[in-house]
Steps between C-alpha positions, in 0.01 A plus 500: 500500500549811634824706600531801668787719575648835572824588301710613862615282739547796697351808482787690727796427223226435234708164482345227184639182717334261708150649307190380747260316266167349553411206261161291550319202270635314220495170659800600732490420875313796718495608817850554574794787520838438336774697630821440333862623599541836428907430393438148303149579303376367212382816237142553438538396146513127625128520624460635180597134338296352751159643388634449101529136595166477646299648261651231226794706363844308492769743558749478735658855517317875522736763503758460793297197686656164353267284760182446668414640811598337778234429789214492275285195509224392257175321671 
């Protein structure tokens, strides 16, 4: 797996919401672009989970995310 990210989501009112990742590998589905809604978003923390849980570790919480990422689909 890899993630990449930049800490602003924008660099005008150095905002830290709605954070543009890129995440590639770990058995997830490729070749695609999530957007999510900018109002109702899930934190980055739950993407977070989701890579714990693939690479064998059972937790179900990391700091704020209490969930798996939504969208994300394992081939």
């Amino acid at each position: 797996m890899v993630l990449y990210g930049i800490c602003m989501g924008s660099t005008n009112s150095h905002s830290n919401v709605n954070l543009p990742v890129l995440f590639a590998g770990g058995g997830f589905k490729q070749g695609q672009c999530l957007v999510f809604d900018r109002q109702n978003n899930d934190p980055l923390t739950n993407l977070f989970i989701s890579m714990l849980q693939r690479l064998g570790i059972e937790t179900d919480k990391f700091s704020t995310g209490t969930a798996t990422m939504r969208g994300l689909e394992m081939v």
